[in-house]
C-alpha positions in Angstrom: 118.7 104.9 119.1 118.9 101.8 116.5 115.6 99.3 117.1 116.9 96.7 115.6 120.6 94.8 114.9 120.5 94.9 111.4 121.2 98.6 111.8 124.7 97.7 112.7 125.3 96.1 109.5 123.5 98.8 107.2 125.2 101.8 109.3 128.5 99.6 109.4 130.3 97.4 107.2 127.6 97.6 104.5 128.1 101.1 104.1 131.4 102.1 105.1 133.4 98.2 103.7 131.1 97.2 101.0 134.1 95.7 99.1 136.4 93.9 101.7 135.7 90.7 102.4 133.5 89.8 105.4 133.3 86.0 105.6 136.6 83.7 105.5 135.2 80.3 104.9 137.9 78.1 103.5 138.1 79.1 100.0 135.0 80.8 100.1 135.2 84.7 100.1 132.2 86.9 100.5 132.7 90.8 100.9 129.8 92.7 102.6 128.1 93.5 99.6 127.7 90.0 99.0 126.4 89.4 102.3 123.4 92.1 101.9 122.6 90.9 98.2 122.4 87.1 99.4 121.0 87.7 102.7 118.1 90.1 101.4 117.8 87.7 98.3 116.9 84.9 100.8 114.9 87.3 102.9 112.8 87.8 99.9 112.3 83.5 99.5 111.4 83.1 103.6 108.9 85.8 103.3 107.5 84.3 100.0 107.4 80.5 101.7 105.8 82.3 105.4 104.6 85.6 105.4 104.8 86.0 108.6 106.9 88.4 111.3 108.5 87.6 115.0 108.2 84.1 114.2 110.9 81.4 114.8 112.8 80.2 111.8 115.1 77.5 112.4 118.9 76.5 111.0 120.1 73.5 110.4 123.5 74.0 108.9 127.1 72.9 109.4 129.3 75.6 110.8 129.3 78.0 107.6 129.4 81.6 105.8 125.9 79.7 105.0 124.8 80.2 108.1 125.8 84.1 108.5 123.8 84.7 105.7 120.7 82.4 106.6 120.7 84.4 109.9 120.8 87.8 108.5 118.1 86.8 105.7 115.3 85.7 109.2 116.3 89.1 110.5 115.9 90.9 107.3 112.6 89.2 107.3 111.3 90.2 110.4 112.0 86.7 112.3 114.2 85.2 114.5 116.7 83.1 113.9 117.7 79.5 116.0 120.9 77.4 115.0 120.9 74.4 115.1 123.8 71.4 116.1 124.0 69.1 112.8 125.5 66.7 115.4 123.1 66.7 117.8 121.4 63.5 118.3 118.0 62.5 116.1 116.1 62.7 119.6 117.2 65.6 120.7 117.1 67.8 117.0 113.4 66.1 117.3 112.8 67.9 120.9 114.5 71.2 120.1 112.5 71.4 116.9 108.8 70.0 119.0 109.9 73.0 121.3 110.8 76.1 118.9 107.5 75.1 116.7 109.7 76.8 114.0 107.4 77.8 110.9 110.4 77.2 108.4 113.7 75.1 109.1 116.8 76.3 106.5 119.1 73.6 105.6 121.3 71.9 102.7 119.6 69.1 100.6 122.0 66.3 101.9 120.9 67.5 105.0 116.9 67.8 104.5 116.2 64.2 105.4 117.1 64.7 108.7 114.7 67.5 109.0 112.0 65.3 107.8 112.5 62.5 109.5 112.3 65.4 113.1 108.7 65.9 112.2 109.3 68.6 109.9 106.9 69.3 106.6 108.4 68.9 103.4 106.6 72.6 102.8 108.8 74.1 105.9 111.8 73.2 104.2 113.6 75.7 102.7 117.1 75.0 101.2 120.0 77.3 101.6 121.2 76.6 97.8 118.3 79.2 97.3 120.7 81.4 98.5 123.1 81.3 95.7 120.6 82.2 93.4 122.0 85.2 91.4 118.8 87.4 91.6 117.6 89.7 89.0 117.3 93.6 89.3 115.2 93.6 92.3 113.9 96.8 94.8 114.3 95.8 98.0 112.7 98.5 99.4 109.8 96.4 100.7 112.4 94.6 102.6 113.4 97.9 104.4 109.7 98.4 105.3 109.1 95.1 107.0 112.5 95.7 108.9 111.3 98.8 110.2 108.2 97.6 111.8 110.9 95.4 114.5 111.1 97.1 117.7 114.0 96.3 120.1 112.6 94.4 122.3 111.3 91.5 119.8 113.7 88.5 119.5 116.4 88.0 117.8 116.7 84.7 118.4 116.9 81.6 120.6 119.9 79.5 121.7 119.3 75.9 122.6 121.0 74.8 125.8 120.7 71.5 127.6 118.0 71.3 130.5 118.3 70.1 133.8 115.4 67.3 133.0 117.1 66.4 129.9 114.4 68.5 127.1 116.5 71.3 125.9 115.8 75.0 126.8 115.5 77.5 124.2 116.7 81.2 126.1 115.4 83.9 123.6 117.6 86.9 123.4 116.3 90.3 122.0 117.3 93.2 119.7 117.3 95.4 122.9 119.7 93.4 124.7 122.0 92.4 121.6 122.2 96.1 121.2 122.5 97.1 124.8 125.6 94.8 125.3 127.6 94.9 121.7 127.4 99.1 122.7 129.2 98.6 125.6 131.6 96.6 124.1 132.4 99.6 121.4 132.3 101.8 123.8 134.9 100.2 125.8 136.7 98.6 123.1 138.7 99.9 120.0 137.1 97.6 117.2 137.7 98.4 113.6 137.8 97.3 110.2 141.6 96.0 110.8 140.7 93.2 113.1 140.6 89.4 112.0 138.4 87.3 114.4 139.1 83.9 114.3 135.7 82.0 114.8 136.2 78.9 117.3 132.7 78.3 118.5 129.7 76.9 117.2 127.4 79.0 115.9 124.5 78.1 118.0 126.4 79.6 120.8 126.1 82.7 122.4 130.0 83.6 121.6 128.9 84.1 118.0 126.4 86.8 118.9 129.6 89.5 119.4 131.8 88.2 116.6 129.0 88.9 114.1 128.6 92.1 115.1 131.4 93.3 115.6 131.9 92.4 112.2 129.0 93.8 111.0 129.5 96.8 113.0 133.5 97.5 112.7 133.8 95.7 109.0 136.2 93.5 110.8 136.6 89.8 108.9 135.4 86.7 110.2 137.5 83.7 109.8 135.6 80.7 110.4 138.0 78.7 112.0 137.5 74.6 110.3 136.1 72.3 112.8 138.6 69.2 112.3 141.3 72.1 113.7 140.6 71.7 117.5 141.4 68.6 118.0 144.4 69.2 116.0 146.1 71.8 118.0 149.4 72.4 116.4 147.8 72.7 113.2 145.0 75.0 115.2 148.1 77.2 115.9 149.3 77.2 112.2 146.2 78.1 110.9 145.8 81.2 113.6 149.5 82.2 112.3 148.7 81.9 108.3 145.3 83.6 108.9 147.3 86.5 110.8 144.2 86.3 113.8 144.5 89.2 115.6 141.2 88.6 117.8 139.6 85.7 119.8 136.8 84.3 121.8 137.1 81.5 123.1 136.3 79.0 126.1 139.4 78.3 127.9 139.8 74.2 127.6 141.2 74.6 124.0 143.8 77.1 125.3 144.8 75.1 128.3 145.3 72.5 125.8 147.6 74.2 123.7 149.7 75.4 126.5 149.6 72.4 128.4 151.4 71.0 124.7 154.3 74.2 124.9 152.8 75.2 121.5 152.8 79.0 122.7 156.8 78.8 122.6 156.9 77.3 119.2 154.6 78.9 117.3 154.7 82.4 117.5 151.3 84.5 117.2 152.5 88.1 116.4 149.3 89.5 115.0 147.1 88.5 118.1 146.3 91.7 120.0 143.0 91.0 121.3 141.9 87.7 123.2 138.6 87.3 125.1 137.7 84.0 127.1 134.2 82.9 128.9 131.9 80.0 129.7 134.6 78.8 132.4 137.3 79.2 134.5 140.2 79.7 132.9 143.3 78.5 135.3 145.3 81.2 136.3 148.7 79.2 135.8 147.7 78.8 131.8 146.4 81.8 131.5 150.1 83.4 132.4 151.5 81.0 130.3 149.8 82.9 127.2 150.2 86.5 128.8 154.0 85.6 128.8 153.9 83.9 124.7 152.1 87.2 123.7 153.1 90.7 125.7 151.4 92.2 123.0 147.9 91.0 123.3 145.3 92.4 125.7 143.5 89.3 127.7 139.9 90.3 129.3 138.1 87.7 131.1 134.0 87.7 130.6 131.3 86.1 132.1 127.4 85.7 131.5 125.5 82.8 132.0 123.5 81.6 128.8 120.6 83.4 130.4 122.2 86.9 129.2 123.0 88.7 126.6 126.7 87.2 125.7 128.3 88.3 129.1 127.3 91.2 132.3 130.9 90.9 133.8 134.0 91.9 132.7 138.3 91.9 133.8 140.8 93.6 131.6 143.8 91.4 133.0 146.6 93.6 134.3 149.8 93.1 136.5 151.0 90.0 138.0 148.5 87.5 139.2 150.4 84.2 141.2 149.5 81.2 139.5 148.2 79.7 142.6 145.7 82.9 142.8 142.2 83.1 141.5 141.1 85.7 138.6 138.4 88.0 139.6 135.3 88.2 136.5 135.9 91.7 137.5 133.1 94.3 137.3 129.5 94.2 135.7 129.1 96.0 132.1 127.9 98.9 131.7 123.7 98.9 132.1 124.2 95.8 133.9 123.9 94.9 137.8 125.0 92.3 139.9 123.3 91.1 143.4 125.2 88.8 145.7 122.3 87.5 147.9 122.6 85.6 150.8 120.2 82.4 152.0 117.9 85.5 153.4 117.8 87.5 149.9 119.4 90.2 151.7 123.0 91.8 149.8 125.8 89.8 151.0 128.4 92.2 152.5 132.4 92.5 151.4 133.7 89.0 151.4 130.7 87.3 151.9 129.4 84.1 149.5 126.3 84.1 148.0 124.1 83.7 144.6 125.2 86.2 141.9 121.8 87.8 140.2 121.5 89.6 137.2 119.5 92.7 136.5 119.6 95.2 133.6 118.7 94.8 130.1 120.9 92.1 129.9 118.7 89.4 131.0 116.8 87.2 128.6 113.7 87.3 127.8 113.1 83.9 129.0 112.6 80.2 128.0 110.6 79.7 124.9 107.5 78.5 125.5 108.2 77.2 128.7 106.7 80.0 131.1 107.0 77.8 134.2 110.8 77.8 134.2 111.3 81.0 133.0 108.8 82.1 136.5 111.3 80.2 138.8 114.5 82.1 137.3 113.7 85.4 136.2 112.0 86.5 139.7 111.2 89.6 141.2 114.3 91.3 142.6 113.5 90.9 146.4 115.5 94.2 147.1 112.8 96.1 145.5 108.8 95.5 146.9 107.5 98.9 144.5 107.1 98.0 141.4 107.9 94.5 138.9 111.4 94.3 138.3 112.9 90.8 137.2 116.2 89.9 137.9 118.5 86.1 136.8 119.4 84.1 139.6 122.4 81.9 138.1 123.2 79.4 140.4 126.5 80.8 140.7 128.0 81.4 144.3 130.4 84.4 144.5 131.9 87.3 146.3 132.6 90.5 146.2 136.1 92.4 147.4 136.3 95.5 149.0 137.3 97.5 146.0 134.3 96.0 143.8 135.9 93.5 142.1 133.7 90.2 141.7 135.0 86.4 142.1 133.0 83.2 141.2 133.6 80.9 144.4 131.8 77.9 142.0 128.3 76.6 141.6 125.3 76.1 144.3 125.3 72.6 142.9 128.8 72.1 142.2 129.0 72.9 146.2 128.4 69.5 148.6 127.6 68.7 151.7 130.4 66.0 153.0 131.4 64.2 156.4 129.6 67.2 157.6 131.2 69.5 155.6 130.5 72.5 152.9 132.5 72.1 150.0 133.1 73.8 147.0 134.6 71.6 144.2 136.0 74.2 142.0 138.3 75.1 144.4 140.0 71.8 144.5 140.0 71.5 140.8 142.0 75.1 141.1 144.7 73.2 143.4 144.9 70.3 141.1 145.6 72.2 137.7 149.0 73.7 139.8 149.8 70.5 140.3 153.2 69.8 138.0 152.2 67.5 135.0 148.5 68.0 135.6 147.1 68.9 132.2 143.0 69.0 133.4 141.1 67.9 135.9 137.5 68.1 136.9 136.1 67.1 140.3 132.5 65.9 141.1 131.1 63.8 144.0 129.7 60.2 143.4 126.9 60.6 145.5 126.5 57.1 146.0 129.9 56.2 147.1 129.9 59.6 149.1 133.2 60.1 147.3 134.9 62.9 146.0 136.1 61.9 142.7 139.4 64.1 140.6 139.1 63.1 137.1 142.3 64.4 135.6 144.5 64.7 132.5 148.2 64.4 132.5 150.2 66.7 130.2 152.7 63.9 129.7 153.4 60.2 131.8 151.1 59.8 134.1 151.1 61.6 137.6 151.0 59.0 140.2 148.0 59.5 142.7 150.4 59.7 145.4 152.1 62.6 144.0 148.7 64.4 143.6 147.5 63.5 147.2 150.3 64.3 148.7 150.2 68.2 146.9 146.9 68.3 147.8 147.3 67.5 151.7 149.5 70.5 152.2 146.8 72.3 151.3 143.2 70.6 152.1 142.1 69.2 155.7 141.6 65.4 155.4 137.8 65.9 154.0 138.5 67.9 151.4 140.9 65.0 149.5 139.7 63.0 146.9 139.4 59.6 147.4 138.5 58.1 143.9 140.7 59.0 141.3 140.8 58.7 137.1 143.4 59.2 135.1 142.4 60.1 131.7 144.2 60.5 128.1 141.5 63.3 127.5 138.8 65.2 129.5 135.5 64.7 127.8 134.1 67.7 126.2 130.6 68.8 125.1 130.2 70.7 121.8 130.6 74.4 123.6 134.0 73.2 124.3 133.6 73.0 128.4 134.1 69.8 130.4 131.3 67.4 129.9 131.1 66.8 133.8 127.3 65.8 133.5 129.0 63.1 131.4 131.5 61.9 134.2 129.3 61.8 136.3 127.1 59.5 134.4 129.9 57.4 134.0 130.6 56.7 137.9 126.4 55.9 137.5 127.0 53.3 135.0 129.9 51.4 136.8 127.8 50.8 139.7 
């Protein structure tokens, strides 16, 4: 049994693909031999700046084959890696950083100042030109030693995520549970060395955790997808078609996008075989507009909040699903459990709502160095009284069908109390988005107006409210209508690529 995740890449690509390329950044090309030289070469300039192992090494890079090999270079080392958003705010890079206490932060020299001017040390800087060095003949053999003393359940690293209070969180995920998941996902998919991933997502997103190793792992190539290109989505298309993708993860917005545009019917994607989507709900209506584009290509709908390893449910979509009906986030992966618990903590039973937990070796560590929050989400598992046993509760409400098969049924704080009422707004959002000439919508409640609120996107003129409310009362009793509606040219996102609804919300605040 492998201890660490570097023994992916050194059992993997690194032996078996040494020669074909591995990293697709623009122009750049690197093949996996590449990758091991620089990323032990830099391995060998951390440890000479901070001899030290298990630590957190922070990376403050664009989007880059840069930043593969920065993060293979901290694991090489014996450290943990945490990427960093280059557009993130000066306040909030200065809070993220105050939180990680990182001993070294990697990044570019137009880029250094902004480290400095975080609180960083000029002496914690370490540049990733330092990289590019060509080194001389060198034993790395030391390297190998250090790497060896890394047992699976140190970290790997930390993703940054916002906080409820505003001060981001930092969840630290582990070798163990890297491992534990990216197993299953060989085990249950056929990854090889022919697959092109096209890379959507920011790096300092959990997304990135499977793409890397699976093409570390498989030898597969990573195509980092350029980030002017979502905003772009014809030329997002073009790009996928040239590149000849044949694998994505991605969070459904950009996808309803493109088929809300009729892109799927005019430019055809005949390598893609392979598409996974999390992080939201992906509406069933777009989703069958892609199944129908690409008969060829084998959808599979994950889930896991940030809290896990990368996902802990999964759906290999099949048959027919109505547009109008939900899609299940299926059945837990393997080594991983999920509780539906009702207000009493007792197991909901068939049909029933409740809080989806976690248990398994998918959960997080927890929060870095925050061991207050991380005590009022991973709890003990109030199923079991004889021995410690932590479990994730996830805010999530859901059910579970007779024949095993999980749904979400929305958020514990996405459901309100109105007129009296229970409510859960995702499921009006569902309703809107089968509206005709409904691009997106998002609905939240303006607390102080005691209004429910449909922000919403047309796909082309606008869709008069009357039309919508009208849909919407053959469906809905009386309470369950909107009241307040917005007609936007765009949804705002946030940088994973979901709806920024904390944002919307903040907006109804600020015209008060």
């Amino acid at each position: 049994m492998q201890s660490n995740m570097l023994a992916y890449f050194e059992n993997g690509a690194a032996r078996h693909h040494p020669d074909k390329i591995a990293i697709v950044d623009g122009l750049t090309r690197i093949t996996f031999s590449e990758l091991e030289r620089r990323a032990k070469h830099f391995a060998s300039v951390l440890v000479s700046r901070a001899d030290v192992l298990n630590q957190p090494i922070a990376v403050y890079l664009p989007k880059s084959a840069d930043v593969v090999v920065a993060d293979l270079a901290v694991v090489y080392s014996g450290n943990l890696y945490s990427n960093l958003d280059v557009k993130s705010p000066p306040q909030r890079l200065k809070n993220i950083l105050l939180n990680i206490g990182p001993r070294l932060v990697i990044t570019s020299r137009d880029r250094a100042a902004d480290v400095l001017a975080a609180g960083i040390a000029q002496d914690q800087i370490v540049l990733v030109e330092e990289s590019h060095e060509q080194p001389g003949a060198t034993d790395f053999q030391w390297l190998t030693e250090r790497r060896d003393r890394i047992i699976d359940t140190d970290p790997l690293c930390i993703i940054n995520t916002s906080g409820s209070t505003g001060t981001p969180k930092g969840v630290v995920l582990s070798h163990r549970g890297t491992i534990d998941f990216m197993d299953w996902v060989f085990e249950t998919f056929d990854f090889d060395e022919s697959y092109t991933i096209g890379s959507l997502s920011p790096f300092y997103f959990d997304i990135y955790t499977l793409e890397l190793n699976v093409c570390l792992a498989k030898g597969a190539t990573l195509v980092i997808v350029p980030d002017e290109l979502p905003i772009f989505p014809a030329k997002l298309m073009m790009f996928l078609a040239e590149a000849q993708i044949d694998f994505l993860f991605w969070v459904p917005s950009i996808m309803v996008n493109i088929a809300n545009m009729g892109l799927l019917d005019k430019i055809a994607l005949p390598a893609l075989r392979r598409v996974f989507f999390a992080g939201e709900v992906f509406p069933t209506r777009h989703l069958n507009m892609w199944r129908r584009a690409l008969p060829q290509a084998q959808f599979v709908n994950l889930y896991g909040p940030i809290e896990i390893h990368v996902d802990c449910t999964y759906y290999i979509v099949e048959g027919e699903i109505p547009d109008d009906q939900p899609l299940p986030i299926g059945y837990p992966c393997r080594n991983s459990d999920i509780l539906i618990l009702n207000e009493a903590n007792q197991p909901c039973a068939v049909d029933e709502q409740g809080e989806l937990c976690v248990r398994g070796s998918s959960l997080a560590h927890g929060y870095w160095n925050d061991p207050e929050k991380t005590a009022r989400a991973f709890v003990q598992n109030p199923l079991n009284t004889r021995y410690p046993e932590l479990i994730y509760r996830t805010g999530d409400l859901a059910l579970r069908r007779a024949n095993g098969q999980i749904f979400l049924a929305g958020r514990k704080d996405f459901q309100i109390k109105h007129m009296g009422y229970r409510i859960e707004l995702p499921e009006i959002e569902h309703q809107v988005l089968g509206i005709p000439g409904i691009a997106n919508a998002c609905v939240v409640y303006d607390h102080s107006r005691k209004a429910i609120t449909l922000f919403y996107q047309p796909s082309g003129a606008d869709v008069p409210i009357s039309t919508i409310r009208q849909a919407l009362s053959e469906i809905f009793p009386k309470y369950m209508l909107p009241t307040a509606f917005h007609s936007m040219e765009q949804l705002p996102m946030n940088p994973n690529g979901k709806i920024d609804r904390n944002g919307l919300v903040q907006s109804l605040a600020a015209d008060q």
